[in-house]
Structure formats: C-alpha cells, structure tokens
N, C-alpha and C positions, 0 to 999 in steps of 0.2 A: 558749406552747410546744405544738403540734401533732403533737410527737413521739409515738411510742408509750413509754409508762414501762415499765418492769421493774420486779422487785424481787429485791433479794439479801440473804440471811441471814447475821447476822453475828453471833458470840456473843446472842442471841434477840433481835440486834434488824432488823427488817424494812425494809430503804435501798431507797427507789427510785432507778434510774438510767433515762438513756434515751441514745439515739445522735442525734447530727445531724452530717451531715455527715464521718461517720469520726469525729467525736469523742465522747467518753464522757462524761456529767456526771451525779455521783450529790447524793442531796440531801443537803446539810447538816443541815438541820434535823431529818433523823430521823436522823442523826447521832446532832447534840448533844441528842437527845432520849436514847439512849444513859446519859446522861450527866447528864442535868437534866429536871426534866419542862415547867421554860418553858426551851426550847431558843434560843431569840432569844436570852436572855443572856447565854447561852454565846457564841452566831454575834457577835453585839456585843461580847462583851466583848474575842474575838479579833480580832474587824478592828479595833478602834480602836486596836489596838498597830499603834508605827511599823513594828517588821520583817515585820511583816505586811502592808502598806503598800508596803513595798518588794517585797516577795516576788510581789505584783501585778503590781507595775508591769513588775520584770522579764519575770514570764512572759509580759506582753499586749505588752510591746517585742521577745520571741521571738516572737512568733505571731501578731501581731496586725497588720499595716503600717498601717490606719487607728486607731490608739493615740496620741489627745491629750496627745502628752509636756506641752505649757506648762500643764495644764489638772490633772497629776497632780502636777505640780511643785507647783502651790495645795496639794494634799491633802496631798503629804508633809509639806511644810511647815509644819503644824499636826497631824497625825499625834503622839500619843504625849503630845500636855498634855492637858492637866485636862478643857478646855472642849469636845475635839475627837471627836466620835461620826460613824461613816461611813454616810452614807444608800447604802446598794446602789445603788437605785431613781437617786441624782445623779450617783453615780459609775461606770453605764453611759452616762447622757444625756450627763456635761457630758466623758468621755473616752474616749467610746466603743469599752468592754472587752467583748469578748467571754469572757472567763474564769469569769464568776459571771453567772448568769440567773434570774430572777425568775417564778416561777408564782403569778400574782393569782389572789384568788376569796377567798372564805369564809375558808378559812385559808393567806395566803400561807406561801409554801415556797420556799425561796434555794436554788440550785443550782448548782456548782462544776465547773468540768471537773475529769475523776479527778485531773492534778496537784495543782490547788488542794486538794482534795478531800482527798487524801492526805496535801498539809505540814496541813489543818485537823486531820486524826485524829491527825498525828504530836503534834501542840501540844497533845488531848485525852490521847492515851494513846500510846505507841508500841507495845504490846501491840499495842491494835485494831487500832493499823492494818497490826502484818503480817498479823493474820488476816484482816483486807479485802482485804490483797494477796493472798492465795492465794487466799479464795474468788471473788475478783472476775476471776484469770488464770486461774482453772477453769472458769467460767462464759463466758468468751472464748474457749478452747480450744473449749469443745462447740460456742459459735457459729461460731467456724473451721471445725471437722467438719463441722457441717450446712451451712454457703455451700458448704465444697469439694463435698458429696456431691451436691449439688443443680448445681454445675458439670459436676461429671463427668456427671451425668444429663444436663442441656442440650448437652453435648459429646455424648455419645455420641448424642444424639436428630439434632444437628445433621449427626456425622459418615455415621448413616446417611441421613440425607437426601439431603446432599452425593455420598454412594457409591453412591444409589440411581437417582439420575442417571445416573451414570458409567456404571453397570451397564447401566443402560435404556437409550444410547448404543451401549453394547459389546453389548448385544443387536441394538442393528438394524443394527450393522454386521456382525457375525459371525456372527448365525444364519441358516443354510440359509437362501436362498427356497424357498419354497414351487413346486412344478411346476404351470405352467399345462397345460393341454390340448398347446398345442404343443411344448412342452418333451417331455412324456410319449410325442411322437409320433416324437421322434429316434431316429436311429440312430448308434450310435458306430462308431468305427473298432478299438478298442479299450475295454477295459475298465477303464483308467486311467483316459479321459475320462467313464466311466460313474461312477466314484467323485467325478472334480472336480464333473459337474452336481450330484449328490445334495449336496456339500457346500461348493460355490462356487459352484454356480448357472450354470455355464461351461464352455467346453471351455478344454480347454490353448490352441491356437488362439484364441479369443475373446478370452482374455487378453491373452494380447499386443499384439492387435490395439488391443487398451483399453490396456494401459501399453508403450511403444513405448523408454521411455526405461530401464526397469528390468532390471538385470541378471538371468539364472540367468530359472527359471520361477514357477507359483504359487505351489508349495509351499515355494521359498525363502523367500517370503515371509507364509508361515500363519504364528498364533498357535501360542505351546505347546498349546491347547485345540484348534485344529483339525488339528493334527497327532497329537494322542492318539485323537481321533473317527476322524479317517483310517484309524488303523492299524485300529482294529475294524471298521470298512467294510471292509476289504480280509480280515480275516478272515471278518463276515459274508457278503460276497460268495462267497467261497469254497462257504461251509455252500450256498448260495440253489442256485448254479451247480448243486453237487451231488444238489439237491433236484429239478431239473428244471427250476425256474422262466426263464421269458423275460425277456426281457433287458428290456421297460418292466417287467414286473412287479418284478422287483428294482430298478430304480432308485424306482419309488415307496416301497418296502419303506426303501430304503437313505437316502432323501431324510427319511421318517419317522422313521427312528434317528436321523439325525446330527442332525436336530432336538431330541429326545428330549436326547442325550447331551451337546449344547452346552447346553442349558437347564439343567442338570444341574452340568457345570462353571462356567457362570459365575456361576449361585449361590453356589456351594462359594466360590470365588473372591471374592466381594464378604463375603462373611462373615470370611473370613481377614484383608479388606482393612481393615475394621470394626476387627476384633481387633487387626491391628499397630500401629493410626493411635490407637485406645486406649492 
C-alpha cells in the first residue's frame, strides 16, 4: 500500500487510516490492540466467525463487481466450525476483495475499509466505536474544509486568469488609439468629431463609412465605459476651449485622458467581474 497513512485518536488509542481511491481504510490491528496486546487474536478470532463471513461477502458483492461469488461460497461454507481459520492473505487472492488489505513488512497490519472497520469495532465494543465515528466524521469534515479552501483558491486563481484575458481583449478593443502624427494634423468640422478622434480614433464620417449596415451612429453603439469617458471629455473640452488652447493641442490632451479614464474603468470592471463569478 503506497498510500499516504494518517493517524486518529481514539480514547488513547493511535489508528492509522489512509485513502485510496475515495475510499477510507483504518487499521484493525491497532484497533484490536485497543483491546489486547496480541491484537491478531482478536482480528482471527473475529473473522473466523460465520456472520462475519457473511458481512464480507456482502459488502465486496456491494462494492466490489470483480467479487469471486463461487470461491466465497468455499469459505462460507466452512466459516463458523472448529477446523475453519480465515487466511486474509487467501481470501483477497482466491476472491478477489477489495474490503480488507494487507501491509507486509516486519510487522504485518490488516486493514479494513471504515465499513468493515466499523461492524469490527462494533463486535469489539459499541462504545469505541461511536467514539471513532465522531472522531473520525471530524477529521473528514476538516479534510472537506481544506479541499474546498484550496478549490476556491484554484477557482479563484483560474477565474482571474480567465477574466484577465477577457479584460486584455476588452483593452484592445476599447482603448483610445493612440494619435499618430497624421491624426494630430486634422482639422474638424466640429467639435464633436474632435471628442469621437480622442476616444474612437475616428470621425463620425469614418465610421460609417466602416459599418454601412448599422443603424443610429457611433455613440449608439459605445460601451457604458466609453460613454462615461465621453461625457468628461466634453466637459474637459469645455475647461481646455476656455483656457485658450488649440484645437490639436486639446485633442492630444483629450486622447490622453480618455486613455487614462478607460484604463481606469476596465480595471474596476474586471475586478467586480472576479467578485460576481466568485
């Protein structure tokens, strides 16, 4: 077994368990050490009873699809006289149970999924074993707690990944271009067109000319973000007009801002996005 073990405390006595596969097996044997200090005779003296035997069989014909019915059929059937002692070690080989597993070495140790595990404590004591049951659904619980905490961290690492994308995306589609030399060199007809270059990159004109099929103009179809930048362009622009400045100097002035103020909102934005999708 390869598994990592645990251990859990249970009226002072020290049980290893370990997981494979979603499933839970604690040991017997320090169990019935609990209980005797040569703990095999205890673990023997309980399997060679026939309701034990059966209690087996059933569980690995629940659980088990490759479970040698004709092969435990042999074992019931001598299960429960005089002459009949149950080798573990035969009775995975010759019916292949998954229910009870063996860790060889220096001092072998017999291990039970928690059901088995739990009719063996009930047969030792019913005490023990509800106190195994709580402490051993306590110690599940915490391991519940820390997978979930450690999901929601990988969620949350994943969903900013995912949104940071999105975000990087919705930056190069939304953010101002930047003004080349020739851009800087126009002249508008208006000062409306003066607002759409700094924050569309375009005249009203251009636009159209580019989407031919779309109703209404640009601004029907700006984001909430570029239509909140818009409006404070148009008040900047106001402040600029009144300052004296010319008409390229305020559009680089204004191309700057609405840079600034989209960088601004769609940060805000992707962080909120983070938050909901949490």
């Amino acid at each position: 077994m390869s598994s990592k073990r645990e251990i859990i405390s249970v009226q002072d006595a020290e049980i290893q368990w370990f997981s494979k596969e979603d499933n839970d097996y604690l040991c017997l044997t320090d169990i019935a050490r609990k209980f005797n200090p040569n703990p095999m005779v205890v673990i023997m003296t309980w399997a060679r009873k026939k309701d034990t035997i059966e209690f087996l069989g059933i569980w690995e014909s629940m659980h088990n699809p490759a479970f040698n019915f004709a092969e435990f059929a042999e074992v019931r059937d001598t299960a429960g006289t005089n002459r009949f002692v149950l080798s573990f070690q035969h009775w995975i080989t010759d019916t292949n149970a998954i229910g009870i597993r063996i860790k060889t070495g220096r001092n072998e140790q017999i291990y039970a999924h928690k059901d088995i595990a739990l009719g063996f404590c009930y047969w030792l004591s019913p005490a023990f074993q509800i106190y195994l049951i709580k402490e051993f659904q306590r110690l599940k619980e915490i391991e519940n707690e820390q997978k979930e905490h450690q999901l929601q961290w990988s969620l949350r690492r994943e969903l900013a990944k995912v949104n940071y994308r999105v975000h990087t995306e919705a930056v190069q589609l939304l953010m101002p271009p930047k003004l080349d030399e020739l851009g800087e060199r126009y002249l508008y007809s208006n000062e409306a067109d003066l607002l759409n270059v700094a924050l569309f990159g375009m005249t009203a004109q251009e636009w159209r000319v580019e989407n031919p099929d779309k109703k209404g103009n640009m601004r029907d179809h700006a984001t909430i973000e570029q239509l909140t930048v818009l409006s404070n362009l148009e008040n900047l622009n106001a402040e600029y007009i009144k300052a004296g400045l010319e008409q390229d100097e305020r559009l680089s002035l204004l191309n700057q801002r609405a840079t600034e103020q989209m960088t601004v909102l769609l940060n805000y934005n992707a962080a909120k996005n983070i938050k909901a999708l949490e």
